[in-house]
Each structure stands twice: as structure tokens, then as C-alpha cells.
N, C-alpha and C positions, 0 to 999 in steps of 0.2 A: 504375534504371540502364538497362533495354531499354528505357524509354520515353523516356529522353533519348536513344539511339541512334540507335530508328526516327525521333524529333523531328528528329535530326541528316541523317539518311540523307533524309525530306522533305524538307527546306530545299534540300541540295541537289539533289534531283531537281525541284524546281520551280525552282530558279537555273538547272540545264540546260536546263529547255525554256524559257524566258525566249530566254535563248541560240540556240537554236534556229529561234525563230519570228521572232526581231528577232536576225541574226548583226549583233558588232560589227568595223566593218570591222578588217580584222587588215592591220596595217602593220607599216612596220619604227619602231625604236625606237633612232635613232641614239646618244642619250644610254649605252644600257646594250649596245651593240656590244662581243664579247668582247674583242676588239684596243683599245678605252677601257680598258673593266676592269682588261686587263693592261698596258696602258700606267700607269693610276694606281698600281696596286701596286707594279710595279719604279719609280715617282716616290718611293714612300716607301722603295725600299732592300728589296722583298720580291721572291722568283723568282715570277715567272708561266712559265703552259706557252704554249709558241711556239703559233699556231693551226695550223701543219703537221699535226701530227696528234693533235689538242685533243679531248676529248670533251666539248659541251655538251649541260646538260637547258634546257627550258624548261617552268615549271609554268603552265599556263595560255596557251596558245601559239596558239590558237584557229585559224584556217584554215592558219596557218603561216607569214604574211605578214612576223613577225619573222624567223624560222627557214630558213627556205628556201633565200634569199639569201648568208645566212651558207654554206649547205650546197653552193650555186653557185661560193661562191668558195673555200671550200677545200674540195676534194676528197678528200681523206687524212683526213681528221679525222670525228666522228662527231657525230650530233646528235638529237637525241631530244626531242620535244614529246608534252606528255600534256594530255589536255584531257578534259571531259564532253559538250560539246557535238556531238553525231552529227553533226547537220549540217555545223557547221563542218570536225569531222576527217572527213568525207569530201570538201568541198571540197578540204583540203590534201592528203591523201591522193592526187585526181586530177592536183592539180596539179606533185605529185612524178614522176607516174609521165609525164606529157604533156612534163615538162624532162628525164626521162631520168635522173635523182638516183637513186643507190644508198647515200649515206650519209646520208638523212634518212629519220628514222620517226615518226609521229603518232600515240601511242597514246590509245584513247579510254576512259579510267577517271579514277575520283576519287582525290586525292592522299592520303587516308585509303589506300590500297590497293599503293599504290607501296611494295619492300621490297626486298632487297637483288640480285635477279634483273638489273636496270637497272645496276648495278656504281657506281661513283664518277666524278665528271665535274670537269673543270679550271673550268669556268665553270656555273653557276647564274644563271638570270634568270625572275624571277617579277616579271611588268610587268602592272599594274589587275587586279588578284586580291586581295591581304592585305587590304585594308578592306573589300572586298565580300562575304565569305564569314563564316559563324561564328566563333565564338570556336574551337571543335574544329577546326575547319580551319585556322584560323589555327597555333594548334598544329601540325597536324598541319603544314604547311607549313616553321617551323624546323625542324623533329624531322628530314623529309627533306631540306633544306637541310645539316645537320649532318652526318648520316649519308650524305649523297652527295658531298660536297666531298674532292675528292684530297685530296693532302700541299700541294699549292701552288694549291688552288682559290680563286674568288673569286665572291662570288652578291652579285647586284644584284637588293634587292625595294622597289616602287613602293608606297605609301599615303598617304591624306589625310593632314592633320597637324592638330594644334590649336596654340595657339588660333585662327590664321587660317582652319581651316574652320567654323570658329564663323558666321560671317558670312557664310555657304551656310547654313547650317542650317537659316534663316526659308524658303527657298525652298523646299529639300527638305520639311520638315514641312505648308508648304499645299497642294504638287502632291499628298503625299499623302492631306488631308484633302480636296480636291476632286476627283480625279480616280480615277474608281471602279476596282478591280478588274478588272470583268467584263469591261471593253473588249478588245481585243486591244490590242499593245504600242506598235503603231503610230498606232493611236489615241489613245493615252493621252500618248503623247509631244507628240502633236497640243494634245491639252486642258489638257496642262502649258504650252505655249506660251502657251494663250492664256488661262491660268491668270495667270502673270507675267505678262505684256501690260495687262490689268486691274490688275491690283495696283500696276504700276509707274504708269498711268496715273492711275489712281483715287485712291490715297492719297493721305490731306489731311496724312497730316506734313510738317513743313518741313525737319526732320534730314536727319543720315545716314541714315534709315530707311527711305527713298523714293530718298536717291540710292542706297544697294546694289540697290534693285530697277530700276532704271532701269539702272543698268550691267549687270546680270545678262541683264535683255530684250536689251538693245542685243549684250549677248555671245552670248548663246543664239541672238539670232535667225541667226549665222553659223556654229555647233553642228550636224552633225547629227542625226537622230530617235534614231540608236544610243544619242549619248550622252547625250541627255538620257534615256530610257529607264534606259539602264543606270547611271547616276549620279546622278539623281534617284529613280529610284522601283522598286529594287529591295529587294529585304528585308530585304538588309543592306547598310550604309555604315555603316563604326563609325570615325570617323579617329581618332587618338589621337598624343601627346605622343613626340616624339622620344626625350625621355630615358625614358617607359614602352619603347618600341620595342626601344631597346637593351638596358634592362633585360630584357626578355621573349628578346630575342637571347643575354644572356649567360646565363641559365638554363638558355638549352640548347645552349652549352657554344662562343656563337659570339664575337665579336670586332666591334665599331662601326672599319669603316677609316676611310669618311667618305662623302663623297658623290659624286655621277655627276660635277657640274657643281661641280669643283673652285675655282674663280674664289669662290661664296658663302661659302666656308668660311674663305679669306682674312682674316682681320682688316682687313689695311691696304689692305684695298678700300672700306673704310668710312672714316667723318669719325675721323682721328685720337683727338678725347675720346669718340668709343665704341666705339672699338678699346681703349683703353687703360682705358673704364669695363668694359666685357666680360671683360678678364682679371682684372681686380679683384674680378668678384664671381662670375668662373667657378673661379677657381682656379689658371687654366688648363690645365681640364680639356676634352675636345674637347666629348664631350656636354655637357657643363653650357653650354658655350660656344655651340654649336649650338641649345640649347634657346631663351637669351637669345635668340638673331639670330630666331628663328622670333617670339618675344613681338616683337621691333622692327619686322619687317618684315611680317606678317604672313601669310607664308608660309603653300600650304595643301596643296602637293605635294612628297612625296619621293622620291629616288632612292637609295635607300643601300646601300652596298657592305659585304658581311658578311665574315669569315675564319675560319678556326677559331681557337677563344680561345689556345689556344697556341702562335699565330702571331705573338697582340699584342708581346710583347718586344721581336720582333724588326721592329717599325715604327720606322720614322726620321722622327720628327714634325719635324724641323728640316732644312725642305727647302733644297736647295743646287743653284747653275746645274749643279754636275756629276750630279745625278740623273741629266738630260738625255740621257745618253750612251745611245746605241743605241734610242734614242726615234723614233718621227715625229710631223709635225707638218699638220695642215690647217688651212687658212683658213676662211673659210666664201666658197661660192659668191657671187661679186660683189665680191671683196676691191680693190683698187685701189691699184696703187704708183706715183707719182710723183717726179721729180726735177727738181730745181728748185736750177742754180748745184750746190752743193755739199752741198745738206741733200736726202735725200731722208725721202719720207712714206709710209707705208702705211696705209692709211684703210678700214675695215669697213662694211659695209653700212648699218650702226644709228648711222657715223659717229663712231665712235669712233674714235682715231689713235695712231700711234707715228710721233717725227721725229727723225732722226739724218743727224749731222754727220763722222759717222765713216766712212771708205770705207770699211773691213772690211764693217761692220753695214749703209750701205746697199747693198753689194754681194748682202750673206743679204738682206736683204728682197726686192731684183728680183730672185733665184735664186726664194723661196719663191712669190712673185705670179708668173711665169713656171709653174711646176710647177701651176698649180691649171685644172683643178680636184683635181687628183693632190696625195699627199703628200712633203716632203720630208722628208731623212733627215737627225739632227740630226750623225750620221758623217760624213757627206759635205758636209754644210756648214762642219766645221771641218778637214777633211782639208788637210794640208801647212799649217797655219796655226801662227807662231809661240804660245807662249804669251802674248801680252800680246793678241793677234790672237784667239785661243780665246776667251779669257776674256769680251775686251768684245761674241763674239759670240752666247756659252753667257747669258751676261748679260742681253740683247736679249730671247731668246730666253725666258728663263725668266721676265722680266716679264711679257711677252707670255702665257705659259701662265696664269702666277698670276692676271691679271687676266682670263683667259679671252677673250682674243683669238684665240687658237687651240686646237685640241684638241690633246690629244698620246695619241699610239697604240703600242702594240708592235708594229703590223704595218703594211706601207707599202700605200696604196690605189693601185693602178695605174692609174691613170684617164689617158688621154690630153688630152694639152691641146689638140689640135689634129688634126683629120683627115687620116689620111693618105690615099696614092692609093687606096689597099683595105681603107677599115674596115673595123673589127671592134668589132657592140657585143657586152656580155657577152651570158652566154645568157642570163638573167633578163629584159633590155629585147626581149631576140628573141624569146622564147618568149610571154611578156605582149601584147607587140604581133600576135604570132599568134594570139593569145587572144582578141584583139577588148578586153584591159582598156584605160582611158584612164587608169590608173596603173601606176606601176613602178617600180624599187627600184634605188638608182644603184649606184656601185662603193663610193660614201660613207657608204652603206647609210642614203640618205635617200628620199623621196619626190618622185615624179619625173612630170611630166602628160606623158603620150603623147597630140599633135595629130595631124587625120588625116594629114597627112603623113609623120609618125613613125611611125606607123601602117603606112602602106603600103610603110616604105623598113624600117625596121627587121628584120624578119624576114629580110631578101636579107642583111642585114650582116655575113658571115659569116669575114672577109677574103679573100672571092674577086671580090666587086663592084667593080669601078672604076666612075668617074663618072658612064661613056656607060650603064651597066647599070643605076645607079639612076637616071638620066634618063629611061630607056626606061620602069622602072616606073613612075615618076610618069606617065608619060604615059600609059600602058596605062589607069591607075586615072584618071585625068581622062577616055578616053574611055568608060569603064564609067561612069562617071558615077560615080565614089567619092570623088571629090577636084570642086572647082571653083575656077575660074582669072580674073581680071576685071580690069581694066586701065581706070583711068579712071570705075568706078562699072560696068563694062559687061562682060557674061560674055564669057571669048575662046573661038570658039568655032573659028578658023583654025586649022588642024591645026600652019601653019608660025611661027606666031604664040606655038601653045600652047607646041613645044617649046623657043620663043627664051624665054619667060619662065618656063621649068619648068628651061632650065639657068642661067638669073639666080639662081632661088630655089636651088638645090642649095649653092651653099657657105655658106649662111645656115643651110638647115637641118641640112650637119652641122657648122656650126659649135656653133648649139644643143643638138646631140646630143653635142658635147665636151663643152662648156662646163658640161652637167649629172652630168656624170660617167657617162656612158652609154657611152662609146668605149672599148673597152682599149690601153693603152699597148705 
């Protein structure tokens, strides 16, 4: 028994300096955003805690780049990241204390050590951890999952799946056999590259056997060295079977609600005869059901929402447009509504569509495409509406969710659509872009590229700058030589020159800074 402990207490003290030596860049994770989580649970008819004054854990939280943001936008509420990696939690660590955050903290220990001191939290999120760590840790992970969840908590954790990561499996098994230890990590990521590169190139199969390796090069080579690193060739990736997962969940005492990306779980998003072959030989049961869609599609990531087991009863698996009520809803960035005569369209990025004939319904659609990159409120969109008006609009609306056209949240994203005289971006894009990062984390709590422009303007955004203030910056920074300015292929280097096209580019660039969800409303 102490030698499976110290065996256990090794593994992870070499996972940590892995972590260490190669940090994986720590981002936000919009899919398991606390305000999803509790927007899916009151979908099915269960209380979630308002984020006002919400306590989230995150297990495995690494610089903090999920956490932080969250911690930006609500102030009231609490938030707690534990992590092993030193490096990392002292990255997040500075980075808290540089935004001036007093409700987030980065503790740096192993999740084996976590005990009831840390108290009970409304949202749980363990995001690229549960397949990479031991079996004990895995354990250990529900065990605190269970024992940390309020009365109305909801924990969202990430792992491989089978049998679609089956078909990874040949790549991880030869980065390992070719690419030695001793290297450092960076290296090794390196030799895994060109490990696949070879392989994909080389093989004489004519199969699927050579096209998985050729899609893999062709994916990885747009991957960075993190993740190949740490998803290739750490010491532990164990993915494993949805219905194991849950079963392992309810053992310890937890509850399968569903998943992040509500749209997959759907049935009737699929070809009718295997919507209707799935219930027949699910039972219709949700797991048994889920398991099927993974064998069909060969899914090889999950995102799953856990409860406490004696929460399950009270799930309302026969979802109804009036769930809806007291919801918000987001589009995704680049959404497009259209009217045309009397049919209007609302068309998503990936060009999928919704077309309606109805004035109520296309009325909701230009309210929602108007509001974005901000959320709208599913309240305020049927306010003063008769019932025949509601219905056909809750209706709209709820297709749109099921099919995952749009998210739907407990909490509204205040994001500006449009710049006013005196933006104001969050502190998150302010603080980043004082930072010198060329990333940053929107109101949507997505991922967001700071250009030098953004750069040089964003930090002033305080809502005290009007126009002439950020013009003058830009120009300052063009003539420090931090910005450069060019008209026709050719640098402008006329000072009266520079500021007629540094106030051209100024409603461009906050328009871009709306339109990413960078602005506050």
C-alpha cells in the first residue's frame, strides 16, 4: 500500500514538472462558462445559483486563464483554482494581483489534498485533467466533485472518449515508441511532429490507415507544441467509454445531466431512422443513448455536466419552449440577419440558417442579431406579447437552442454592439493589453487576438477617452515607432497625413473592438 502511494505521489510530481517546463497555454473555455452550466440545468427544470454571488472551484485551472475572467466579471461571487503546476500558479497568481481581483485565488496543491477547509461551491469545472492523470486521481477528483457541490451545484469535467479515440491511439503509441524521454518537452514535441510527418508520408497502405495519419499531420501541424506535448506524450491519457464515466460518477454518489454542447444530445438532429434506431435499442435511456451517438459518430471529446445523484428526479428530460423563460441567448460572433419582402433569415457563420415568414419571429431574429455581439433576454423578447405571439416566438427560439444555433445562459453578457463616444472595454482586454499579451478573453468569455492597435488603444479605454484621446494615442505610438501607417504600399511618414489616416482607421478599430465582445454595454 505505501508503495502504491509513493508510485502515485511520483506520477504526479513528474505530471507537474511536465507542466512546468512546457505551461499549457491556459485559456478560457467557453463551452463550460458557469452562466452555460446554469443556463442547461434551469433548461431541464433544475435551480442553479445566480453568478451574483456564486462560489466557483476550478480543478486544474492552470495559469488561470479560464478563471480569472469569470472573477472580472462578477465581483461578488467567489472563485477558487487549484493547480500543481508552480510555474503556472504563480503566473496566475501575478496576474490577479496586476487586475487588482480580490475574489480569485490559485491554490497550488494536488487534488488528493483538497478537504473540506475550501467549503462547497455552486459550479465545479475540471477542463483537460480526468484522462491525464491516474486512476487515484481520477478518483480522487469525483470524491471532491461530490463532496464540494452545494445543494444546487453543477461541475462540468472534460475527457477523451472511446471508441473514437481509438483512432488517436496509433499516433500516441509511436510518438511514444520514437521519441525518447531524455529530450526536454519542447523537443520531444518537435520529434513527435516529425515523427507523424514520416508516417503519414511513408506508409505504403492504401486504407484508412495512412488517411488517419495524414489528417492527423495536416491537424497537428496547426496544434501547438503544448498540445501535442501534453496529449500525446504524457504518462497518462486513459480516455474511456461514456457509460464507464457515468457509472464511475454514480458510484460516487453523482448524477449524468448531459452535456456542455446541448445540440449533440438531441436525437432529432440526426437522420430520423437513427434517431428512432437509438431509442430502440437505448431504451431511452440518456447514457445508453449517448454511448450509441459516440459508437456512430466517433466522437472522441467530452464535456459532461455532473449533479448530485439526488438531484436526478427532479430533471425534466422532456424539454418544453417554456423552459426558455428567464434564459439568455447568444449567437455566435458573425451571425447575419436578413430581410427580404416578408421572409426574413438568420444565417450563422458555418451557414447554417433559420427562415421565417412570421412578423413576430422575424422581428426576435433582428432584435437578437442587433444585440450581438451581447446577449439577449428570452423575457424581454416576449414582453407585452399576446399568447399566440409568445408561443410562435418561445418556439423559434427553442429550435434554435436544440439545434445549437445558439447558446443559452443564466446570465446576460453585456457586451456592447457598438462604440460609444467614450468606451469602455472590460478590464480583462485593458489589463492584457497593458500586459503586452496578443490574447484576451471577451465578455463571451471567448478568445480574442489583440492587434497592435488594440494594443496601444485599449489600455486608455476606460470610459473617459473620446475619439480625439484615442487618436492622439495612435499617434503618439506611430511616432515612437510602435505602430506603422502606409498608404498605397508606402510608409506615411507626414505628420498631417498620419493623423487624417489614424482618424480614418479609428471607427474601424472600435468597431472591431465591439464587435468582439471587448466593449462594455
Amino acid at each position: 500500500m505505501a508503495e502504491d502511494v509513493g508510485e502515485l505521489e511520483a506520477i504526479i510530481a513528474r505530471t507537474a514538472l511536465k507542466y512546468d517546463l512546457l505551461p499549457y497555454e491556459s485559456k478560457p473555455f467557453a463551452m463550460s462558462q458557469p452562466a452555460k452550466l446554469g443556463g442547461f440545468a434551469r433548461l431541464f427544470g433544475l435551480e442553479a445559483a445566480p453568478m451574483e454571488k456564486a462560489r466557483v472551484l476550478e480543478l486544474g485551472c492552470a495559469s488561470g486563464g479560464n478563471l480569472i475572467p469569470h472573477a472580472a466579471r462578477y465581483p461578488d461571487a467567489t472563485f477558487v483554482g487549484v493547480d500543481l503546476a508552480r510555474t503556472q500558479v504563480a503566473a496566475g497568481r501575478a496576474r490577479i494581483e496586476r487586475l487588482g481581483l480580490k475574489n480569485v485565488e490559485i491554490l497550488c496543491q494536488s487534488f488528493t489534498e483538497i478537504g473540506d477547509e475550501l467549503g462547497t461551491f455552486d459550479y465545479i469545472i475540471c477542463h483537460g485533467v480526468y484522462s491525464w492523470v491516474p486512476p487515484q486521481v481520477q478518483e480522487a477528483i469525483m470524491k471532491v466533485v461530490r463532496a464540494r457541490l452545494s445543494a444546487v451545484g453543477v461541475a462540468c469535467i472534460s475527457y477523451n472518449v472511446l471508441p473514437g479515440w481509438r483512432m488517436m491511439q496509433p499516433i500516441r503509441d509511436a510518438m511514444l515508441l520514437t521519441v525518447p524521454e531524455s529530450h526536454d518537452l519542447l523537443a520531444r514535441a518537435q520529434l513527435a511532429r516529425q515523427t507523424l510527418a514520416f508516417m503519414a508520408e511513408s506508409s505504403p497502405d492504401k486504407g484508412p490507415y495512412r488517411e488517419t495519419l495524414r489528417g492527423w499531420a495536416s491537424r497537428l501541424a496547426t496544434l501547438p507544441d503544448d498540445y501535442i506535448a501534453h496529449e500525446f506524450l504524457e504518462e497518462c491519457n486513459e480516455p474511456l467509454l461514456v457509460s464507464n464515466f457515468a457509472a464511475r460518477a454514480a458510484r460516487n454518489g453523482l448524477g449524468f445531466l448531459g452535456e456542455c454542447e446541448l445540440s449533440t444530445m438531441i436525437l432529432e438532429n440526426y437522420d430520423a431512422k437513427v434517431a428512432a434506431e437509438i431509442r430502440a435499442r437505448s431504451g431511452n435511456d440518456l447514457v445508453n443513448s449517448e454511448q450509441l451517438l459516440d459508437m456512430l459518430t466517433g466522437r472522441t471529446f467530452r464535456q459532461t455536466l455532473l449533479i448530485a445523484g439526488e438531484r436526478m428526479p427532479d430533471v425534466k428530460r422532456a424539454l418544453a419552449p417554456e423552459a426558455l423563460s428567464g434564459l439568455h441567448f447568444l449567437l455566435p460572433i458573425g451571425t447575419n440577419v436578413s430581410r427580404e419582402g416578408d421572409s426574413t433569415t438568420l444565417t450563422l457563420p458555418d451557414g447554417r440558417s433559420i427562415s421565417t415568414h412570421v412578423p413576430s419571429v422575424s422581428d426576435m431574429l433582428e432584435t437578437i442579431g442587433k444585440s450581438q455581439p451581447g446577449s439577449s433576454s428570452c423575457d424581454a423578447l416576449v414582453e407585452g406579447a399576446n399568447d399566440d405571439t409568445r408561443a410562435a416566438i418561445l418556439d423559434a427560439l427553442y429550435r434554435m437552442a436544440l439545434g445549437g444555433m445558439l447558446q443559452v445562459l443564466s446570465e446576460p453578457a453585456p457586451c456592447a454592439s457598438t462604440a460609444s463616444e467614450k468606451p469602455k472595454a472590460w478590464l480583462i482586454a485593458r489589463g492584457d493589453a497593458e500586459a503586452g499579451a496578443t490574447l484576451t478573453t471577451s465578455m463571451r468569455h471567448e478568445v480574442v487576438g489583440i492587434d497592435p492597435s488594440a494594443m496601444v488603444v485599449l489600455p486608455i479605454l476606460d470610459g473617459t477617452a473620446n475619439l480625439k484621446a484615442i487618436e492622439t494615442k495612435l499617434v503618439e505610438a506611430a511616432k515612437a515607432g510602435q505602430l506603422n501607417y502606409s498608404r498605397d504600399g508606402q510608409p506615411i511618414t507626414d505628420a498631417k497625413e498620419l493623423k487624417a489616416t489614424i482618424s480614418e482607421h479609428v471607427p474601424s478599430l472600435l468597431a472591431g473592438l465591439a464587435a468582439t465582445g471587448l466593449l462594455e454595454s
